[in-house]
C-alpha positions in Angstrom: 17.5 13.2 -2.3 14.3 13.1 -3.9 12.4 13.9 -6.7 9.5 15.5 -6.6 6.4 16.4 -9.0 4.7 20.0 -8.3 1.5 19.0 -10.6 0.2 15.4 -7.9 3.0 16.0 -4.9 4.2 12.7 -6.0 8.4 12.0 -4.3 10.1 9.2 -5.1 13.5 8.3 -2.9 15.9 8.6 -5.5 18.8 5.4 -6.1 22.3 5.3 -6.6 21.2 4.4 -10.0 20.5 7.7 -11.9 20.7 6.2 -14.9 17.2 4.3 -14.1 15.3 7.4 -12.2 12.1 8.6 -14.3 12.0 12.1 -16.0 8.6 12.6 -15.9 5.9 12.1 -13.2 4.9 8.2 -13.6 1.7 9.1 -11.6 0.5 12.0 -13.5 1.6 10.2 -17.1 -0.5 7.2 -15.6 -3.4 9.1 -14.5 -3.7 12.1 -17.0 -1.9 11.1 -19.4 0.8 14.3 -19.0 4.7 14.6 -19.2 5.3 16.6 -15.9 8.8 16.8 -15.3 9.9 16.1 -12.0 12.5 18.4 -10.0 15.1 17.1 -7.5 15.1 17.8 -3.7 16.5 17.1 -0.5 12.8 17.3 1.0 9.8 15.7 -0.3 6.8 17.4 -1.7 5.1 17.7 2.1 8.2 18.7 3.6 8.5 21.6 1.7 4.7 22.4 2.0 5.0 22.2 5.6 3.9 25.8 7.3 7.3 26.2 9.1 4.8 27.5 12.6 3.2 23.8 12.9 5.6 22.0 15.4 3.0 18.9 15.6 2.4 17.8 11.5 0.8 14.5 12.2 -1.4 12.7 9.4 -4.1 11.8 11.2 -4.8 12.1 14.7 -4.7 9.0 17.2 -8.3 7.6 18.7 -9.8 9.4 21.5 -9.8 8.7 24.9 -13.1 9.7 25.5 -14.5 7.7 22.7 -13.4 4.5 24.0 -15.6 2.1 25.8 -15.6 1.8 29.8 -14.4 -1.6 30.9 -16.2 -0.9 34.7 -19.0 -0.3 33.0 -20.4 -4.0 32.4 
């Protein structure tokens, strides 16, 4: 489980320990200075963002093979 803010997309794994899990978004309270609740899910933030059609959801793409240099070439 996790909970999650809607206002920064912050998720945080939750503990066995609910009696120490935040109320409000530590990020947002931090940053802004706002008390955003946070809501509790079995997916984080991105997972529920995700476009259900992308089958490849990757956060950055991997170097390019093309960009590399040529080891023959010296």
């Amino acid at each position: 489980m996790y909970l999650n803010c809607s206002r920064c997309g912050l998720s945080l794994h939750t503990s066995r320990f609910v009696h120490i899990e935040p109320g409000y978004c530590p990020r947002c309270l931090a940053r802004a200075r706002v008390l955003q609740p946070l809501f509790r899910s079995p997916m984080t933030v991105r997972q529920l963002n995700a476009n259900p059609n992308d089958q490849n959801i990757s956060p950055r793409p991997g170097p390019d093979a093309s960009a590399l240099p040529d080891p023959d070439a010296a």
